[in-house]
SEZARO-279596 format. One line per field, with one value per residue (C-alpha): x, y, z; residue in one letter. Coordinates in Angstrom, 3 decimals. Layout:
// residues N
X	(X_...) .
Y	(Y_...) .
Z	(Z_...) .
res	(A_...) .
//
This chain:
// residues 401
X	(89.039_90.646_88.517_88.152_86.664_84.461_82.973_82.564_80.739_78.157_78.155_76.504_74.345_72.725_73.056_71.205_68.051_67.258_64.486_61.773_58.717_55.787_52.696_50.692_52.628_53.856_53.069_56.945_56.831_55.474_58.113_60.985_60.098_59.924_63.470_65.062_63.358_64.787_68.418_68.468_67.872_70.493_73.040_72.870_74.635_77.570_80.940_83.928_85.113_81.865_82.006_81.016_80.479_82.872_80.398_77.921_76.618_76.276_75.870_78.473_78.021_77.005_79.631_79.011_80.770_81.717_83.109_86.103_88.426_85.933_86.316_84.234_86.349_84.553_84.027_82.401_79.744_80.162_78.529_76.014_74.755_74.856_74.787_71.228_69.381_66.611_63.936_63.829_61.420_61.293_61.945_62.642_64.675_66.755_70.102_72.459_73.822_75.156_71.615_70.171_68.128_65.371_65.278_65.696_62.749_60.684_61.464_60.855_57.619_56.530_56.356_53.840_56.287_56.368_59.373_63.283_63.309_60.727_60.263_60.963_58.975_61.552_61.160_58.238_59.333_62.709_61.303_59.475_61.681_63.484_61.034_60.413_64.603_64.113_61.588_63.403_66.396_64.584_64.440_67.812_70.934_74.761_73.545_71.635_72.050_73.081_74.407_78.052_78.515_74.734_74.709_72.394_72.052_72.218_70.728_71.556_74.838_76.067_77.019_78.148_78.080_81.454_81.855_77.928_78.454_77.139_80.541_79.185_80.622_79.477_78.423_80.034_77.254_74.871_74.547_72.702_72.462_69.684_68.323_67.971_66.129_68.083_67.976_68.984_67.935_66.371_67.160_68.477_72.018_72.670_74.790_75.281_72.555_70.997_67.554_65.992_67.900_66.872_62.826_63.382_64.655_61.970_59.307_60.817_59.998_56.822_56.145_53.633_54.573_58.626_61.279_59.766_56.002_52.511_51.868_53.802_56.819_56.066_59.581_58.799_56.711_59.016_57.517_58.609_58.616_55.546_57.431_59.395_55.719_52.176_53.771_56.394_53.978_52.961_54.382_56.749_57.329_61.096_60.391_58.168_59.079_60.735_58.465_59.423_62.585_63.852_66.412_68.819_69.599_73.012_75.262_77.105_77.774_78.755_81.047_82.553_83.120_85.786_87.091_87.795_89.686_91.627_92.593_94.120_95.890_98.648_98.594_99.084_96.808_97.238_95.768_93.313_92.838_92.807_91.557_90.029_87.876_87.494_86.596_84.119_82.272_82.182_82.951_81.900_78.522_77.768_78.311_75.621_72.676_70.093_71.493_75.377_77.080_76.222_80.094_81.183_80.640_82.564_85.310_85.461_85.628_88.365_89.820_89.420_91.122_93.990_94.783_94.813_97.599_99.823_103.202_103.288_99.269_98.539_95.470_94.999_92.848_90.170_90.331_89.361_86.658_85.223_85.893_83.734_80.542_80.684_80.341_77.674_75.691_72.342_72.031_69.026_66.281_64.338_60.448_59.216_55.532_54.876_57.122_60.827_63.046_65.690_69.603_71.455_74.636_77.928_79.040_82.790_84.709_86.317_90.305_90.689_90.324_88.799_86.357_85.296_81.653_80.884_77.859_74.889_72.180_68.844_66.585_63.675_60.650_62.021_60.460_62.697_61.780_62.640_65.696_67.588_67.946_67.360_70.475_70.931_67.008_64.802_64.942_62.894_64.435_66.789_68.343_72.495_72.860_70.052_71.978_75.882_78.573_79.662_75.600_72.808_69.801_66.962_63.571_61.304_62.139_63.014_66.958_70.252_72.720) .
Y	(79.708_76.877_76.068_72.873_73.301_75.498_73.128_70.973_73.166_73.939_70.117_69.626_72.605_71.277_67.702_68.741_70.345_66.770_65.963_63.797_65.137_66.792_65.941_68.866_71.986_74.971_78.450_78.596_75.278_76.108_79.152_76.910_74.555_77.836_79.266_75.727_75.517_79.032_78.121_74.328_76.663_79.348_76.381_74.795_78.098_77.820_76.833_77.277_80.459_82.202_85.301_84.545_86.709_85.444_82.516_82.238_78.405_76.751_73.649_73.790_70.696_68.678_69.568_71.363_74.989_77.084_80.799_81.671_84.697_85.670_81.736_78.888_75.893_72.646_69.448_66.548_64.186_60.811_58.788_58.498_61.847_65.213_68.309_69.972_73.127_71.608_73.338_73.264_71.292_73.297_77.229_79.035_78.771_76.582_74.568_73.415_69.643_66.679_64.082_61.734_63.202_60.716_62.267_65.573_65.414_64.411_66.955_69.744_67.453_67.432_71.463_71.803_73.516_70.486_69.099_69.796_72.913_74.788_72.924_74.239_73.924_71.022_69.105_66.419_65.733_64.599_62.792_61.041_60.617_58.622_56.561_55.919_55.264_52.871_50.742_50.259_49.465_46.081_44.646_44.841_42.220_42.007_41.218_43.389_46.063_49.412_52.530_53.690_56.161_55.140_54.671_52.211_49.727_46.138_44.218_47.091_47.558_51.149_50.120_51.755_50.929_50.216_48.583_48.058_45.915_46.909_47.150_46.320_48.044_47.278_49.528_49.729_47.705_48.724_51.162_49.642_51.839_53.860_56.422_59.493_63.120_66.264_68.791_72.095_71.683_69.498_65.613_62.774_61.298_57.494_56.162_54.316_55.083_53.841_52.755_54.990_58.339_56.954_56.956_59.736_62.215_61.099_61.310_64.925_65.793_64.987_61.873_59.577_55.997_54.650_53.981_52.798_54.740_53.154_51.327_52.005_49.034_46.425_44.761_41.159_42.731_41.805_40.252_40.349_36.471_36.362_35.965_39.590_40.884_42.107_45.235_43.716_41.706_44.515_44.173_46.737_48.307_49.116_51.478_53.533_57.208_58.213_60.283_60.259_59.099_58.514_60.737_61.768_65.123_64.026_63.119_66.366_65.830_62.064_63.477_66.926_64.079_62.689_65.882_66.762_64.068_63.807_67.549_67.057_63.732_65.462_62.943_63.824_66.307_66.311_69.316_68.399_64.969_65.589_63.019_65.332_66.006_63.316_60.927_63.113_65.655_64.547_60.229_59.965_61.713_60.137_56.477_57.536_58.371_55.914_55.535_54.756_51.505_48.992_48.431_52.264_53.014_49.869_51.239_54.699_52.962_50.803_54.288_55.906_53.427_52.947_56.518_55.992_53.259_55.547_57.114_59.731_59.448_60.901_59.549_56.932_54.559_57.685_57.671_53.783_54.433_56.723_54.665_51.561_54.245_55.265_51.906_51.159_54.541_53.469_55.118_56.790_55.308_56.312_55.934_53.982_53.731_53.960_51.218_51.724_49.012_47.884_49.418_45.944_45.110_44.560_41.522_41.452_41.679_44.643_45.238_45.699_43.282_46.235_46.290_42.030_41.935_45.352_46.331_49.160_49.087_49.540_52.634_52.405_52.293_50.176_47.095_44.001_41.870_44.108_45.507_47.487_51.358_53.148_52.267_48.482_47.852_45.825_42.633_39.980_39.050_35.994_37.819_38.342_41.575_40.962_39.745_40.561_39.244_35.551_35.198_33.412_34.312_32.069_33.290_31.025_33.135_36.494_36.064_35.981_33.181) .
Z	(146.737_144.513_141.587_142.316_145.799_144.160_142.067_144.984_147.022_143.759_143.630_147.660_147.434_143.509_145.551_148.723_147.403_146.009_148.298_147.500_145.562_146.969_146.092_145.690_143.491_145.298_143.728_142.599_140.782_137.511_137.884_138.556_135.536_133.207_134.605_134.177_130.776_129.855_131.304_129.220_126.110_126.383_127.685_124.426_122.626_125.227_124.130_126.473_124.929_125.676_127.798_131.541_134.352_137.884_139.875_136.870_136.635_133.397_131.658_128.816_125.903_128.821_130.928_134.636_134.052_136.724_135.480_136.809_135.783_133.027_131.714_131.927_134.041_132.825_134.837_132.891_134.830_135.511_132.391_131.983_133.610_131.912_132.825_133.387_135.244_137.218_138.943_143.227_145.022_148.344_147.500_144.233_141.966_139.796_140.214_138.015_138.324_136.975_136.298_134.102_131.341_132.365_135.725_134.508_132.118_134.635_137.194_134.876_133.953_137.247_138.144_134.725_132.711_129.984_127.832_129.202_127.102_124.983_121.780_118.850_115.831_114.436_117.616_117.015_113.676_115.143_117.096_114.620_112.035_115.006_116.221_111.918_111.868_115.302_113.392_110.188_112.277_113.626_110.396_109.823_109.784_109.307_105.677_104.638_101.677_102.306_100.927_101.300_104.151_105.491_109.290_111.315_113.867_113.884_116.594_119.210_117.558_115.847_111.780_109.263_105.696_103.812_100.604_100.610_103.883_107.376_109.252_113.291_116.503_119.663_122.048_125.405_127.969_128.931_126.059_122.903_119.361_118.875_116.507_118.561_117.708_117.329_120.060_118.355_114.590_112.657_112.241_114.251_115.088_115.446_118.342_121.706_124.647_127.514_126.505_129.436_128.232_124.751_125.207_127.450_125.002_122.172_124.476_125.442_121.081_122.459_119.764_121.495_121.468_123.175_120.317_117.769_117.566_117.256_120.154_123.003_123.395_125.487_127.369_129.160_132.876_136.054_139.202_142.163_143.844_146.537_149.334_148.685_150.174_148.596_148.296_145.601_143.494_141.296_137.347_136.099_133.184_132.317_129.470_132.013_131.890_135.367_137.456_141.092_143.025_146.764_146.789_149.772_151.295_153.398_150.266_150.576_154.459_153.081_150.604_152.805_155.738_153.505_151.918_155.226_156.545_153.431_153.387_156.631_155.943_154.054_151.132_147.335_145.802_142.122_140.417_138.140_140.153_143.478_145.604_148.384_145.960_143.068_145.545_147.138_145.267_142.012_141.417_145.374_144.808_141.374_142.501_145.417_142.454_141.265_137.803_138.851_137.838_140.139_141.248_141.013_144.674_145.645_143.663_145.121_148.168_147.120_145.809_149.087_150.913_148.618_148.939_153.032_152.438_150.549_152.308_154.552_155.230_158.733_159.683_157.614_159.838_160.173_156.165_155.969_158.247_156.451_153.704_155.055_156.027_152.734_151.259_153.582_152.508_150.186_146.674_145.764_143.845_140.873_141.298_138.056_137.824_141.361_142.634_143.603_142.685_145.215_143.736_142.626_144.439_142.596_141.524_141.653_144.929_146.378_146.008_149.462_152.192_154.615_152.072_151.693_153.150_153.372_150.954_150.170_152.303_150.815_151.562_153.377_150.767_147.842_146.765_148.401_145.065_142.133_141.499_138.679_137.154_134.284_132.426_134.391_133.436_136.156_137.482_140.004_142.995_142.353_138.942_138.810_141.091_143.113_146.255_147.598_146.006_146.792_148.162_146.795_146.166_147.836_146.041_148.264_151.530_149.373_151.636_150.662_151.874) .
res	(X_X_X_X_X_X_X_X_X_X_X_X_X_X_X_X_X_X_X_X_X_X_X_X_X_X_X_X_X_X_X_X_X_X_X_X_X_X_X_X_X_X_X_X_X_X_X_X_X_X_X_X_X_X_X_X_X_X_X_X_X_X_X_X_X_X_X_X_X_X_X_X_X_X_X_X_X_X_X_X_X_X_X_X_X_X_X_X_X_X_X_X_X_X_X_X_X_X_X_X_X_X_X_X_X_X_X_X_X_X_X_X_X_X_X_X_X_X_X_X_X_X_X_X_X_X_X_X_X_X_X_X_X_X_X_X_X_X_X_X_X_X_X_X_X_X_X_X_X_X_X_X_X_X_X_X_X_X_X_X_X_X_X_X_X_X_X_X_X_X_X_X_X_X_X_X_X_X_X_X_X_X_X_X_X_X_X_X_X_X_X_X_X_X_X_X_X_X_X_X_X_X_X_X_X_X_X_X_X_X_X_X_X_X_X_X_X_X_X_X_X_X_X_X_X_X_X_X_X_X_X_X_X_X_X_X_X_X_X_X_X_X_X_X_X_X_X_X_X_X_X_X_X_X_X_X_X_X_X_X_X_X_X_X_X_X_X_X_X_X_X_X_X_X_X_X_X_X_X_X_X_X_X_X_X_X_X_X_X_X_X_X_X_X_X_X_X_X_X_X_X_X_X_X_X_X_X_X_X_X_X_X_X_X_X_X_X_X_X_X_X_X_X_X_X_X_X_X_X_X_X_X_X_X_X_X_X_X_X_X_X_X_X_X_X_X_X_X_X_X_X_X_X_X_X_X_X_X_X_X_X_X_X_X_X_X_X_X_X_X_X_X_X_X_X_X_X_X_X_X_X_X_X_X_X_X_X_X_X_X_X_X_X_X_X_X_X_X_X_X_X) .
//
């Protein structure tokens, strides 16, 4: 078997044991948190020149790994996922998948077992020299003194102190600068992060209190407009650790409906890029999770569809149908203090014209008046994103026009 179908057939069977939670604990779950706890530990030793035995799984520097010929073949995750072993919901055992490190705290969380992985003795103190680091970092300007070499952040951007001046560099949105703990020895590292992945992994150290300690942070509360429903009315707190999620069983039947038809299309298939499988397994399964870019499954549409129009393309009408399903298909959403925010839409239009009007649905469950992510944040109904592009958003009747 290629390597690369390989990886995409580990990709739908990690992707379709992503049901939704239960809400009593099996007598495996506890089990499955320990084995995924044991597996996050001995994946952090991993380098791609370790020994590997022929179909072993790993997570290698936040990479998925799949051994082939006695050598780990790496395929990095769509920012800003990573590479984790999770425990099953249904049966178990363990798999090992491309996630958010929010969502994968949480799962492990949720079977009893505790943090990601075991914590070693360094771990809270990381954690709270961070939060310490996160604090000092508020009081901080452009102008401020500093020490040569001496990193920071100034107003949510990573500096770096030349010539006894702070020397700023943005982060790439929506990442801001944080101080963040050390996983494997003691200290902490300063750079760009999602605030979600950033509270997540200090609150893995298991230091009480968000970014910054004390108190726990307190972000401006969202509410949904009344006429989104009673249901939607309920205040939300972004920096809310992620505990449940909607998630979908059918994105590997979405994703091996187009490997399928693009196998047989006889189009270009790069190695190392190949479409069949880009646009499928890995960027076509990614876009489809709760924490994706807003616009990243328009553009693996758009993707899709301008591989159909390329020469010598056999079926390329069945490929652009596919194509427009996909786009269609809802992501999953991430359960944040017991309210599920709607996904937002993207706000740019689509390169192709198959493609003008065609947008996510919503799943059945998420709250019509909030919307946002872990790395997007959350917004009221009526926000940018809340309603298709070239649509406005009418908050008195909770519709778009």
């Amino acid at each position: 078997m290629h390597i690369s179908q390989l990886v995409f057939s580990l990709t739908f069977a990690a992707t379709a044991v992503t049901a939704g939670p239960v809400d009593r604990r099996a007598a495996f779950s506890l089990q499955n948190g320990k084995d995924a706890q044991a597996l996050n530990q001995k994946f952090q030793s991993l380098t791609a020149s370790s020994p590997c035995t022929d179909g072993e799984q790993a997570c290698v520097q936040g990479q998925f790994a799949q051994c082939v010929g006695g050598t780990f073949q790496l395929t990095p995750c769509s920012a800003p996922l990573q590479c984790f072993a999770l425990p099953l919901d249904n049966k178990p055992g363990t798999s090992t998948t491309c996630d958010t490190q929010a969502d994968a705290e949480a799962r492990i969380a949720a079977t009893g077992a505790g943090a990601l992985i075991r914590r070693a003795a360094f771990t809270l103190q990381n954690g709270l020299d961070a939060q310490a680091l996160n604090k000092k970092f508020q009081g901080l300007t452009a102008s401020s003194p500093c020490t040569d070499g001496e990193q920071a952040c100034v107003q949510g951007q990573f500096a770096q102190c030349v010539g006894s001046t702070f020397q700023l560099t943005p982060c790439a949105a929506p990442l801001q600068c944080f101080a963040l703990p050390l996983d494997n020895k003691p200290g902490t590292s300063t750079a760009c992060d999602t605030q979600a992945d950033a509270l997540a992994r200090i609150a893995g150290t298991g230091a009480p209190g968000g970014l910054v300690g004390g108190k726990r942070d307190i972000e401006a509360r969202q509410t949904a407009p009344p006429a989104c429903g009673s249901a939607a009315k309920r205040d939300l707190m972004p920096t809310t650790l992620l505990t449940k999620r909607i998630a979908q069983t059918d994105l590997g039947q979405v994703a091996q409906s187009w490997q399928d038809l693009c196998v047989a299309s006889g189009g270009p298939r790069p190695a190392g890029n190949d479409p069949c499988l880009q646009l499928a397994g890995i960027n076509g399964i990614n876009s489809l999770l709760a924490n994706a870019d807003q616009c990243a499954q328009q553009d693996n549409a758009d993707a899709m569809i301008d591989f159909a129009k390329l020469p010598g393309i056999t079926n390329e009408q069945a490929l652009i149908a596919n194509a427009i399903a996909y786009r269609k298909h809802p992501r999953n959403a991430l359960d944040i203090n017991g309210v599920v925010p709607s996904t937002l839409f993207c706000e740019k239009a689509p390169r192709n014209a198959e493609l003008q009007g065609i947008v996510n649905a919503q799943l059945a469950g998420v709250n019509p008046g909030l919307f946002g992510s872990p790395s997007a944040g959350v917004v009221a109904f009526g926000a940018p994103g809340t309603c298709p592009f070239g649509q406005t958003a009418n908050v008195a009747t909770c519709t778009c026009h």
